[in-house]
C-alpha positions as CSV (number, residue, x, y, z in Angstrom):
1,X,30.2,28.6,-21.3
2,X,33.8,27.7,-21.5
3,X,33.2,23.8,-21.3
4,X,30.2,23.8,-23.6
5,X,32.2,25.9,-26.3
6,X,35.2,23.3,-26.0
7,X,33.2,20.2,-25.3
8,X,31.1,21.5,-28.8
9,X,33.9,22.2,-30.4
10,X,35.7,18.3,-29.9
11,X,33.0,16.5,-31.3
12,X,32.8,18.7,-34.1
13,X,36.3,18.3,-34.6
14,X,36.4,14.9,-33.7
15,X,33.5,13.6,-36.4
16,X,35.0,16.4,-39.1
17,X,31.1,17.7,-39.2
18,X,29.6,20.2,-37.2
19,X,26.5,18.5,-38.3
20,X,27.6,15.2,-37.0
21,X,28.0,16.5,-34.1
22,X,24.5,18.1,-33.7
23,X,23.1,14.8,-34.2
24,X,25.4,13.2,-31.7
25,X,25.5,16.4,-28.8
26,X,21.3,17.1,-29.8
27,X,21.8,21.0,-30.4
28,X,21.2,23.2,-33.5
29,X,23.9,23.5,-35.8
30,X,23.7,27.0,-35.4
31,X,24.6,26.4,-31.7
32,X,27.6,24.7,-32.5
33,X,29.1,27.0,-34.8
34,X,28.4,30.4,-32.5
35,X,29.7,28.0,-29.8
36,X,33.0,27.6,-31.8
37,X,32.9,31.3,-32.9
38,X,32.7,32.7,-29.5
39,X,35.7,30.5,-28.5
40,X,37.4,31.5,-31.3
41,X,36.8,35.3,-30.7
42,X,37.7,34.9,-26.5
43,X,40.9,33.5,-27.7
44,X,42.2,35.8,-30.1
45,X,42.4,33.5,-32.8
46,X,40.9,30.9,-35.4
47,X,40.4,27.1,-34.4
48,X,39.2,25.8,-38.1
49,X,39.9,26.6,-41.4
50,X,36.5,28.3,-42.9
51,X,34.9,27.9,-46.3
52,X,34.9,23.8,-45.8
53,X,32.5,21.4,-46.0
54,X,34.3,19.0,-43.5
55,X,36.2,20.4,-40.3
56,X,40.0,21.3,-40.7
57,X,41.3,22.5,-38.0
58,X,44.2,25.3,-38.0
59,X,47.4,24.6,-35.4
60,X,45.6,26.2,-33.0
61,X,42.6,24.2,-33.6
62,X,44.8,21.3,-32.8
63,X,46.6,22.8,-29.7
64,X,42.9,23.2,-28.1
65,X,42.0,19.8,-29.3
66,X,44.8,18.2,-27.8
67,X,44.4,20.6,-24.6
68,X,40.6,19.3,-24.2
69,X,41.4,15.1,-25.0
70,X,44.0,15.4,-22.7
71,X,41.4,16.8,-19.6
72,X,39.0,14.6,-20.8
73,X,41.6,11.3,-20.1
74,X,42.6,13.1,-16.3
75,X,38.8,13.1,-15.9
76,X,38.0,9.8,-16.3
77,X,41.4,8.7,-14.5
78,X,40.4,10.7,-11.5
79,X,37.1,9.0,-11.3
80,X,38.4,6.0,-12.1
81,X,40.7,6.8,-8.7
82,X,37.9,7.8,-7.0
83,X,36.1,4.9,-7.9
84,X,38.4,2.3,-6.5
85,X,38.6,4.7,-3.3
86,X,35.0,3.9,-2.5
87,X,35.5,0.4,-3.3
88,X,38.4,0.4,-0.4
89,X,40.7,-0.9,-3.3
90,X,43.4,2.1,-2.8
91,X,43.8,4.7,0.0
92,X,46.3,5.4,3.2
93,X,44.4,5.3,6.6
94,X,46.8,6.8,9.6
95,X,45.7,5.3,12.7
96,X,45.8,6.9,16.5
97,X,46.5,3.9,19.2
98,X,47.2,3.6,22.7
99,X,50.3,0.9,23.0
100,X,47.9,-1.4,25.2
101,X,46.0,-2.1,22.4
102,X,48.6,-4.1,20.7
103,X,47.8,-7.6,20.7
104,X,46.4,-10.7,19.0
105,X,42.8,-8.8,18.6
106,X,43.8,-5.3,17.6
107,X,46.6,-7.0,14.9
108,X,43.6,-9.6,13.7
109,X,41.7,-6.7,12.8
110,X,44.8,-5.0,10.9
111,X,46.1,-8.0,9.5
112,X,42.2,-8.9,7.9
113,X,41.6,-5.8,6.8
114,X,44.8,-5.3,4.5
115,X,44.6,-9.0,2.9
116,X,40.8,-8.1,1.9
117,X,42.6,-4.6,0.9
118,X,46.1,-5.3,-0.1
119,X,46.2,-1.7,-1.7
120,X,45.9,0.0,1.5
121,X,48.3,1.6,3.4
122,X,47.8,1.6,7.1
123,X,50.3,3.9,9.5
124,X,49.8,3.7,13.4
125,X,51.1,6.4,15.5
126,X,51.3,5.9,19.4
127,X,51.4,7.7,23.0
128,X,49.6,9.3,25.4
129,X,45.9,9.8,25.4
130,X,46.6,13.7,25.4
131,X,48.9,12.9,22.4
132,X,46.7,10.7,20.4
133,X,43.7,13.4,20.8
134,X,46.1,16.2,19.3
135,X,46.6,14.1,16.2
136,X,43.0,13.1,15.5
137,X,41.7,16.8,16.3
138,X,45.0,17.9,13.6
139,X,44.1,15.3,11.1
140,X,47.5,13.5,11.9
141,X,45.0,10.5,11.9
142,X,42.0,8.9,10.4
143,X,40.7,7.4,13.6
144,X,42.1,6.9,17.1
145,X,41.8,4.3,20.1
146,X,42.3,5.5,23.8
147,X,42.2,4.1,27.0
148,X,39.6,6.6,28.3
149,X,36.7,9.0,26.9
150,X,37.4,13.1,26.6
151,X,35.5,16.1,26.9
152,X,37.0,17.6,24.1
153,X,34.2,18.9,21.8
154,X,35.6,19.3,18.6
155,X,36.2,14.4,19.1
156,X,33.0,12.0,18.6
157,X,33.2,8.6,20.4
158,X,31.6,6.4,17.9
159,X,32.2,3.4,20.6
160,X,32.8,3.5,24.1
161,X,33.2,0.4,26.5
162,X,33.5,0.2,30.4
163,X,36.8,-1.2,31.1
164,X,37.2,-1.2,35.4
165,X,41.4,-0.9,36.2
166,X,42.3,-4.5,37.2
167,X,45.4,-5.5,39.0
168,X,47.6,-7.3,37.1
169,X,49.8,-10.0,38.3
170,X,51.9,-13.6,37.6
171,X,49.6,-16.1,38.7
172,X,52.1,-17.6,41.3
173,X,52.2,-13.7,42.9
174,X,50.4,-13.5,46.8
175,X,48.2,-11.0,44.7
176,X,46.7,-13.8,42.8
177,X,45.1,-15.0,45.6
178,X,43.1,-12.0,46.6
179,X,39.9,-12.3,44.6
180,X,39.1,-8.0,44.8
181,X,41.9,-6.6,46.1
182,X,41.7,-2.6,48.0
183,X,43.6,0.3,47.4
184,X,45.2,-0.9,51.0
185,X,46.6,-4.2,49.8
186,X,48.3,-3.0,46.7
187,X,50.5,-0.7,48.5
188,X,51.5,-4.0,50.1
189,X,53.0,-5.0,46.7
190,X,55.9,-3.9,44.2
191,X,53.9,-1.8,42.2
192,X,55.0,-0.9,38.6
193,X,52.6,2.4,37.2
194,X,52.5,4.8,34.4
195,X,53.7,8.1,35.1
196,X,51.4,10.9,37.5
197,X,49.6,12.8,34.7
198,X,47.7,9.4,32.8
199,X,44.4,8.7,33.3
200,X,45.3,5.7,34.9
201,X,47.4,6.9,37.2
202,X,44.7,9.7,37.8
203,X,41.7,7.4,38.5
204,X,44.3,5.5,40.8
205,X,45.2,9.1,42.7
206,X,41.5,9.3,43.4
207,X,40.6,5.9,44.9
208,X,44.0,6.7,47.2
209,X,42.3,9.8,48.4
210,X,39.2,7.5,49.2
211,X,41.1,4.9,51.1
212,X,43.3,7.0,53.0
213,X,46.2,4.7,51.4
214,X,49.2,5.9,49.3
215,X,50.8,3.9,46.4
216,X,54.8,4.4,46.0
217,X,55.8,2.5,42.7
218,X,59.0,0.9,42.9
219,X,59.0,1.4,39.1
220,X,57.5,3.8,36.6
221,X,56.9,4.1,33.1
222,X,55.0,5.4,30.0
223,X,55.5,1.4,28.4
224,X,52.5,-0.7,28.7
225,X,54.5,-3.4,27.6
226,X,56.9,-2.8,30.0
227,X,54.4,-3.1,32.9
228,X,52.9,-6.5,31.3
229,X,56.6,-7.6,31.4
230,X,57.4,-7.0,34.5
231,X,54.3,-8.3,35.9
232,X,54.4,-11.2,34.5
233,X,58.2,-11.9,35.5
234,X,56.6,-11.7,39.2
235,X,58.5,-9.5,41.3
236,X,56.0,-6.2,40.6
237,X,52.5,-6.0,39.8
238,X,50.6,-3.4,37.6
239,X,47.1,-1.9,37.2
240,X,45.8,-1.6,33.9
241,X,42.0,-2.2,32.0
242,X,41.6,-5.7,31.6
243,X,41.9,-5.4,27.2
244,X,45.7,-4.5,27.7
245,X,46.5,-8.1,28.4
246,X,44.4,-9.8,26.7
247,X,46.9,-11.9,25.1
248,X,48.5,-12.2,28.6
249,X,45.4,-13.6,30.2
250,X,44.4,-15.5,27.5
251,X,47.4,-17.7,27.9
252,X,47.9,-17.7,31.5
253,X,51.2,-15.7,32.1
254,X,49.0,-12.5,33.5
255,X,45.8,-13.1,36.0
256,X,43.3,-9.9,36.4
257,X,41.7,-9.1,39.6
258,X,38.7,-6.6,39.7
259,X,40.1,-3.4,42.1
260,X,37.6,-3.3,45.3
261,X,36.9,0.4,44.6
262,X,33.7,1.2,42.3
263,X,34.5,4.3,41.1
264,X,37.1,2.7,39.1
265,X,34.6,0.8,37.0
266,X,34.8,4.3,35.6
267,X,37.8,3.3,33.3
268,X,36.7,2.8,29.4
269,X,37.7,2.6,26.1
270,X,37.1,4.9,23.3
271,X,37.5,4.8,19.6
272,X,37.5,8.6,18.3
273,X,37.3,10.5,15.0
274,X,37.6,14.5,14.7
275,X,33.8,16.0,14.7
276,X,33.0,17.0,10.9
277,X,35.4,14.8,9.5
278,X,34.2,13.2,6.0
279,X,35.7,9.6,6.4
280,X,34.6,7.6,3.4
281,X,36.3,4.6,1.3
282,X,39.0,2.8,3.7
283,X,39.1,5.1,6.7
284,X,35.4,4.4,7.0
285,X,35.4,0.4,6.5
286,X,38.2,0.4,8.8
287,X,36.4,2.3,11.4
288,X,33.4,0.2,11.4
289,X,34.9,-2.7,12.1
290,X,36.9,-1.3,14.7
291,X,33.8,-0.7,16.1
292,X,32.6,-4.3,15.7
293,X,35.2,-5.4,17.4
294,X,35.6,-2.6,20.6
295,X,31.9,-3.8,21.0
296,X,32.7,-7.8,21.0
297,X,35.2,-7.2,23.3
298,X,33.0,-5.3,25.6
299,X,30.7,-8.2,25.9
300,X,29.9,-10.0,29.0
301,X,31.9,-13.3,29.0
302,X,29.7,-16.3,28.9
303,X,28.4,-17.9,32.2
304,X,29.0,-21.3,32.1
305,X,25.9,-23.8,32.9
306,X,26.2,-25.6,36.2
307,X,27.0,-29.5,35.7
């Protein structure tokens, strides 16, 4: 009753006529004025000046007037916020990523989407897998991009693609030459591997278990930059999915060799949001093509025709 009474009251006030305003609202007259009187009577005091043809209104009148144009103009400049929301034209989108996922195709996705959206404020948080769960599930972030799937129930995978571990060397290391390598001849080599406790390292624990054969890393770390780098300087090798060198592969410092183990075809890629979650305007066009891509990338490589 406390909008219609006010929202009555403005146009009445607003044309000087409460009969103006019947014709422009469509009510009685009548309506309007016990409207105006029952506003009058929940506040305590008068709003117009009675015995008057024409509307004047007293300086409390013109307090509530002012008090209703100026909720009117927050109205329309939240939708109009809203509005430009949906159209992806503002907004802040906070981003989960594993570090191997930095490269020429996860930064052509970023860099497209914010010239199309130069309003947009993207922030990407890194780490762990366990880590980059934690903030999606807390709403730290929007969406999030991990090197394998998890069971938690409260995450949905909106994309997930197989990604076997591949052994990662220069292409002038002895490794190169091994077309699927064993568990056995890597812990022939210089390894460098993430830290126990990752899901690479895990699905790495299990194949040594299978084969009987133990891995001792000359050097460990959390950086999967640091392992690129160091494979590709050609001392150490590494075993990562294939789509963390990319870039590496694509120009020829880094060669990828399928592990001989199939349970490590196991390995995948996930792009996560929290279960429930409402992700609409930029969030949601990010996501999608996110997805686009995770799928591309997933594609089988073309077979080239025989001569």
């Amino acid at each position: 009753m406390w909008d219609n009474a006010l929202h009555y009251f403005y146009e009445a006030a607003s044309l000087g006529s409460m009969r103006l305003a019947s014709d422009k609202i469509g009510v009685a007259v009548s309506s309007i004025s016990r409207q105006i009187a029952q506003l009058e009577s929940e506040m305590g005091i008068s709003l117009i000046e009675r015995g008057r043809r024409s509307i004047r209104l007293t300086d409390a009148g013109r307090l509530t007037y002012e008090y209703y144009r100026s909720q009117l103009a927050d109205r329309e400049a939240l939708l109009s916020q809203i509005h430009a929301l949906r159209e992806v034209r503002t907004g802040r989108i906070n981003l989960a990523v594993g570090e191997g996922f930095f490269g020429p195709a996860f930064n052509a996705v970023i860099d497209g989407f914010q010239r199309r959206n130069p309003g947009v404020t993207i922030t990407i948080a890194t780490g762990a897998d366990a880590d980059l769960v934690r903030m999606v599930l807390e709403d730290e972030a929007h969406i999030g991009l991990i090197l394998n799937g998890t069971n938690e129930p409260k995450i949905r995978v909106r994309a997930t693609i197989s990604q076997p571990l591949m052994l990662l060397c220069a292409p002038r290391h002895p490794a190169a030459r091994l077309e699927a390598p064993t568990i056995g001849d890597l812990a022939g080599f210089d390894l460098c591997l993430p830290p126990k406790g990752f899901p690479t390292r895990a699905l790495l624990d299990d194949a040594e278990r299978r084969a009987q054969a133990y891995l001792e890393p000359r050097l460990v770390t959390a950086s999967l930059h640091m392992m690129r780098e160091t494979a590709k300087a050609g001392r150490m090798v590494t075993v990562l999915p294939r789509i963390c060198a990319l870039a590496e592969i694509g120009e020829g410092s880094l060669v990828a060799r399928p592990l001989c183990d199939p349970e490590l075809k196991d390995s995948a890629v996930s792009l996560i949001h929290r279960l429930g979650r409402q992700l609409d305007g930029a969030p949601m066009r990010l996501l999608g093509l996110l997805e686009a891509k995770l799928k591309a990338l997933g594609e089988p490589e073309p077979v080239a025709a025989a001569a």
